[in-house]
C-alpha positions as CSV (number, residue, x, y, z in Angstrom):
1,X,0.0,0.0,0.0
2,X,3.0,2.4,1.0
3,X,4.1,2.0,-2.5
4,X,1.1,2.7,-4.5
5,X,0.5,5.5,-2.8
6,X,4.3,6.7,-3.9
7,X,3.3,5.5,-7.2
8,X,0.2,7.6,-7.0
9,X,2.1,10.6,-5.6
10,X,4.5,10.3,-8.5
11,X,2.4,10.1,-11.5
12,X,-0.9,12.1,-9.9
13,X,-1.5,15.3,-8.6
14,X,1.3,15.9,-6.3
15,X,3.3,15.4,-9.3
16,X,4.5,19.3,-9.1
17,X,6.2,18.6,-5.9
18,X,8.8,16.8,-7.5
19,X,11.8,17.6,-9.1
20,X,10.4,17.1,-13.1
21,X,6.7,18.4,-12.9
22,X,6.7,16.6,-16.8
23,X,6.4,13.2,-14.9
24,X,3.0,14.0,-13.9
25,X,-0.2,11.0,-16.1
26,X,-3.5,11.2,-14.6
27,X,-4.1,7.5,-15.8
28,X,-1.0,6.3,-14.1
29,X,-2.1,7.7,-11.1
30,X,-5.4,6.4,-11.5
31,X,-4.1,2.6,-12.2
32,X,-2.2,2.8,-9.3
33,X,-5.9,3.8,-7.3
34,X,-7.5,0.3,-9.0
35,X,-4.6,-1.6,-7.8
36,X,-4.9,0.3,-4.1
37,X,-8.7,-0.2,-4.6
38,X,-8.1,-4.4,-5.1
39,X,-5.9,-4.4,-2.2
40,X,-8.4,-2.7,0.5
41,X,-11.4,-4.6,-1.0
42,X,-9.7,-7.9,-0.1
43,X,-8.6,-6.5,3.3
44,X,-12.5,-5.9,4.2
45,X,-12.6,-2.2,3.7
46,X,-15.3,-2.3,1.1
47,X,-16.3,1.2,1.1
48,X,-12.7,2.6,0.4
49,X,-12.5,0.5,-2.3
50,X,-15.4,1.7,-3.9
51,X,-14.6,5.3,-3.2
52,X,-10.8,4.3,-5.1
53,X,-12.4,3.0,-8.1
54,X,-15.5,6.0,-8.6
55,X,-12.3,8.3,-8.5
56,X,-10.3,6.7,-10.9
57,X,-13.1,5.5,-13.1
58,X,-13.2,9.6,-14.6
59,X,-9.4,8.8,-15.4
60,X,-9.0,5.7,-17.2
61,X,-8.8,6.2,-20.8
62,X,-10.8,2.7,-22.0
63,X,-9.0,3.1,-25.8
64,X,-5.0,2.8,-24.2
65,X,-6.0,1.0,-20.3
66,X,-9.0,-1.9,-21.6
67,X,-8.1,-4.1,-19.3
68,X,-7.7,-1.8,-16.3
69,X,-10.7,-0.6,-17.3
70,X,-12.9,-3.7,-17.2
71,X,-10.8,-4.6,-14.0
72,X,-12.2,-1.2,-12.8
73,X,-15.7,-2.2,-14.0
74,X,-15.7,-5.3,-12.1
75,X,-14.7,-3.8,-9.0
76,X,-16.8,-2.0,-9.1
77,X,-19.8,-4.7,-9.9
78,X,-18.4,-6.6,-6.5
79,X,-18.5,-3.7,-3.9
80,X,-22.2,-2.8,-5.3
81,X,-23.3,-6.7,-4.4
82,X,-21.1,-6.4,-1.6
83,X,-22.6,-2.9,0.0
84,X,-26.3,-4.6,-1.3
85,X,-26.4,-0.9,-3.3
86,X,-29.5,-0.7,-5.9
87,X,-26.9,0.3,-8.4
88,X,-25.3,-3.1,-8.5
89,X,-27.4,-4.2,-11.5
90,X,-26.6,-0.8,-13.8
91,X,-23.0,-1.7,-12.3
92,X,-23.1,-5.5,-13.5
93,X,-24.6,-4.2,-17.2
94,X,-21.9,-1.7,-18.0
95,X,-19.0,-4.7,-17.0
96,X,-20.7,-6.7,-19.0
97,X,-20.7,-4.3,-22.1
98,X,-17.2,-3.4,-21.6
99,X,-16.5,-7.7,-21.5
100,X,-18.0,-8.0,-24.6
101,X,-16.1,-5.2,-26.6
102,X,-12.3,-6.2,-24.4
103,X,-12.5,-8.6,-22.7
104,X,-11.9,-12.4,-22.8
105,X,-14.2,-15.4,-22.1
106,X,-13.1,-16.1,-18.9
107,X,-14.0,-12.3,-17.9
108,X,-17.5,-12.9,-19.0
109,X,-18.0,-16.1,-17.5
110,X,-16.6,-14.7,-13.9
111,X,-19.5,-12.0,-14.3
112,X,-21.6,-14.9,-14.3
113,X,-20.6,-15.5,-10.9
114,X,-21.6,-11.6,-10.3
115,X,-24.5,-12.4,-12.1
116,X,-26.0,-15.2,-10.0
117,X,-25.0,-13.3,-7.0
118,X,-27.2,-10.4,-7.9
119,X,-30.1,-13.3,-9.1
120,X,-29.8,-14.6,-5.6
121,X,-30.2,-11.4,-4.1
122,X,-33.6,-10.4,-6.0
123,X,-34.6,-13.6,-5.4
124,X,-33.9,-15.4,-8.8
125,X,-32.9,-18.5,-7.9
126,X,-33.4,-20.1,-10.9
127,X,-31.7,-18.1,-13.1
128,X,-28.5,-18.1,-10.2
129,X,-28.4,-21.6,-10.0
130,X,-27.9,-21.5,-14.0
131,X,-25.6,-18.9,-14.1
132,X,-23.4,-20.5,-11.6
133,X,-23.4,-23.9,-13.7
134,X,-22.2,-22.1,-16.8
135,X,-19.7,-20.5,-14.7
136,X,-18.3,-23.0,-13.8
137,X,-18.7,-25.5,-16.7
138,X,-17.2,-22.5,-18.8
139,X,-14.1,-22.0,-16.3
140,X,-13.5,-25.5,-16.6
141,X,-13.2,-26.0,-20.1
142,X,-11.0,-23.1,-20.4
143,X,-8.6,-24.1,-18.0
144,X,-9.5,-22.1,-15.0
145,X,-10.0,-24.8,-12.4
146,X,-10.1,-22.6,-9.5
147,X,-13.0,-20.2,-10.7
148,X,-14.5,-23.3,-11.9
149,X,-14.0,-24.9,-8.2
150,X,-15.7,-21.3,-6.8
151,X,-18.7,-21.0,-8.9
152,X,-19.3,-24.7,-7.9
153,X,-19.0,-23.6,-4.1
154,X,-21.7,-21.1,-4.9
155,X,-23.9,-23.6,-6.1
156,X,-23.1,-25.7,-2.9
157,X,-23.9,-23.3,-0.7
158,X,-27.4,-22.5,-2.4
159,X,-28.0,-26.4,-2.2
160,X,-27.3,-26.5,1.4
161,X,-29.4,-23.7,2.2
162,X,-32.1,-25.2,0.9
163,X,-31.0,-28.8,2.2
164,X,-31.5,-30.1,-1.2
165,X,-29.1,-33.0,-0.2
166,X,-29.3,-35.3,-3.3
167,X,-28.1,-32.2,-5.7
168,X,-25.6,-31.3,-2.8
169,X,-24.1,-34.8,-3.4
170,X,-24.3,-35.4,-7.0
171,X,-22.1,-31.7,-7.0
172,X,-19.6,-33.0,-4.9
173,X,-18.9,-36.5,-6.1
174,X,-18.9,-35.0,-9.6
175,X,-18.5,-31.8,-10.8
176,X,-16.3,-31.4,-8.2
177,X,-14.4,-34.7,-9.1
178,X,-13.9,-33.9,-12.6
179,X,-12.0,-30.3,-10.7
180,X,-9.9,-32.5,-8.8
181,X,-9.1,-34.0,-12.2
182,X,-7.5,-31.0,-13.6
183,X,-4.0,-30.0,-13.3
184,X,-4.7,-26.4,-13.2
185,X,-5.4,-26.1,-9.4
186,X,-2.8,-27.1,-7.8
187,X,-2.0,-29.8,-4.6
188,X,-3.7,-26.9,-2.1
189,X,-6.9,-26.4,-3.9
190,X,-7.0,-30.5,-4.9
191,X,-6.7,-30.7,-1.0
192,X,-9.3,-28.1,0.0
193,X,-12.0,-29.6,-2.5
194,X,-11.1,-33.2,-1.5
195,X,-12.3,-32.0,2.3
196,X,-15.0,-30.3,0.8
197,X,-16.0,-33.7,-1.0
198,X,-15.2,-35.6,2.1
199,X,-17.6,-33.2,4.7
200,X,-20.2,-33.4,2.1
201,X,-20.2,-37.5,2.1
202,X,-19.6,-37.7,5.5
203,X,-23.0,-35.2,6.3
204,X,-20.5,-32.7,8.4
205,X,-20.7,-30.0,6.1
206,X,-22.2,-27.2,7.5
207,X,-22.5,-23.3,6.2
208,X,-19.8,-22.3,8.1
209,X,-17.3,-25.1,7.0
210,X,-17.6,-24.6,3.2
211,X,-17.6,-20.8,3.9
212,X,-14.0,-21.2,5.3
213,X,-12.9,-24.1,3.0
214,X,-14.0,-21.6,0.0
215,X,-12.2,-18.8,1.5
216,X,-8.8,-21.3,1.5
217,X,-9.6,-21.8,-1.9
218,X,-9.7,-17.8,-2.5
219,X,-6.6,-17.2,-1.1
220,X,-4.4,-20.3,-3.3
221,X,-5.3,-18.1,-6.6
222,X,-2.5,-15.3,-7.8
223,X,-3.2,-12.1,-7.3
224,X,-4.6,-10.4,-10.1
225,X,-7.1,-7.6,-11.2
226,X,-9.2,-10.2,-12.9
227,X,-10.8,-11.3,-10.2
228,X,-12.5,-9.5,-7.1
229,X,-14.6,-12.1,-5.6
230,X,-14.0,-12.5,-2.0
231,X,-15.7,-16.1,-0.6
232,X,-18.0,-13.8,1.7
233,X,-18.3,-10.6,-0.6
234,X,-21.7,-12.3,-2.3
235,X,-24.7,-13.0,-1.8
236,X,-26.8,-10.3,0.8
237,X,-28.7,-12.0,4.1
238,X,-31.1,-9.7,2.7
239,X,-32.6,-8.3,-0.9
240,X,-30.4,-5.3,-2.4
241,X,-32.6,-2.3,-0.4
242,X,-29.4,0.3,-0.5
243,X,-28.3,-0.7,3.2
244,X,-24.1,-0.6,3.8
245,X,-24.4,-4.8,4.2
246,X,-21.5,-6.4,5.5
247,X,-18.7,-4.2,4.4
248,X,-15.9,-6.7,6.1
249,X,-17.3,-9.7,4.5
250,X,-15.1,-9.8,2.1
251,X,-12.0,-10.0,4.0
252,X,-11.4,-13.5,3.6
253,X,-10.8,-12.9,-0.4
């Protein structure tokens, strides 16, 4: 953080402080504000991050920074579901735009995730459950086991909620299995999912449990822009009414 915000001194508008006043570019200054942004949304401070990315969103130039600008898009997409602000759907459609003109499959099908999130929240659980399956089936077959092993979490939370115990197992033993399967994730995230598959067999999985086996898996993944999704940082206890929500949910991510 101590360096972004040299970075952001540097390039932004302290920039005159300095010995060349030439060195001064807005839109470096404002990538180094997404960056800061990504780092204070996974540390639980959801409402800076927001703040981060309104102020550099006015600064990215879409035509030279597309990817830092559907980065920015995203981020923005999360802290709306996060915050449960009535924006979050306007939010979702404008990253969604922007994916289809820069981005690449694997950005859309991560705004699925997004996407089911919101469905949850209004109360679509149809339409989440589906977006969440071609999530993940869309992650998988593009190599991106952990999203894939995520978006499958969802789903196995929304099963549990509703103690629909036959689809809870069928998920596990294999969707899940076919994850294991792939040589993307790694030997963590094969380990995390095998408990996963294990509590689910053995009846012990609760809530709780997958919450902080999902949040393991969140923190195996590199760190990059692409993704925002923190485990917690989803779905609302309530429907999207403007209220703050949990603004440290996301902490875990």
């Amino acid at each position: 953080m101590a360096l972004l915000d040299r970075v952001e001194a540097i390039y932004g508008d302290q920039a005159e402080r300095l010995t060349d006043p030439d060195v001064e570019d807005p839109a470096r200054a404002a990538a180094a504000r997404v960056h800061k942004a990504w780092c204070v949304y996974h540390l639980g401070d959801i409402v800076r991050a927001q703040a981060l990315l309104d102020q550099a969103a006015g600064e990215i130039d879409e035509g030279r920074q597309p990817q830092l600008a559907l980065a920015l898009r995203c981020g923005l997409v999360w802290c709306a579901l996060t915050l449960g602000r009535l924006d979050a759907e306007t939010r979702l459609a404008a990253a969604l735009q922007l994916a289809d003109r820069v981005g690449e499959d694997a950005d859309r099908l991560r705004l699925r995730r997004a996407e089911a999130r919101l469905d949850l929240a209004l109360g679509e659980r149809g339409p989440a459950e589906q977006a969440l399956l071609a999530a993940a089936s869309g992650l998988a077959q593009r190599g991106q086991g952990l999203d894939a092993a995520l978006s499958y979490l969802d789903l196995a939370a929304l099963y549990l909620r509703e103690g629909a115990l036959d689809a809870l197992g069928d998920l596990c033993n294999e969707k899940l299995l076919a994850v294991f399967l792939s040589h993307e994730v790694g030997r963590e995230a094969i380990h995390v999912l095998r408990l996963v598959e294990e509590a689910c067999n053995s009846g012990r999985l609760t809530p709780g449990l997958l919450a902080g086996l999902a949040s393991q898996l969140e923190q195996i993944r590199r760190p990059s822009l692409a993704w925002w999704s923190g485990w917690n940082a989803g779905v609302p206890s309530m429907p999207l009414d403007g209220g703050t929500g949990d603004a440290g949910a996301a902490a875990s991510g």
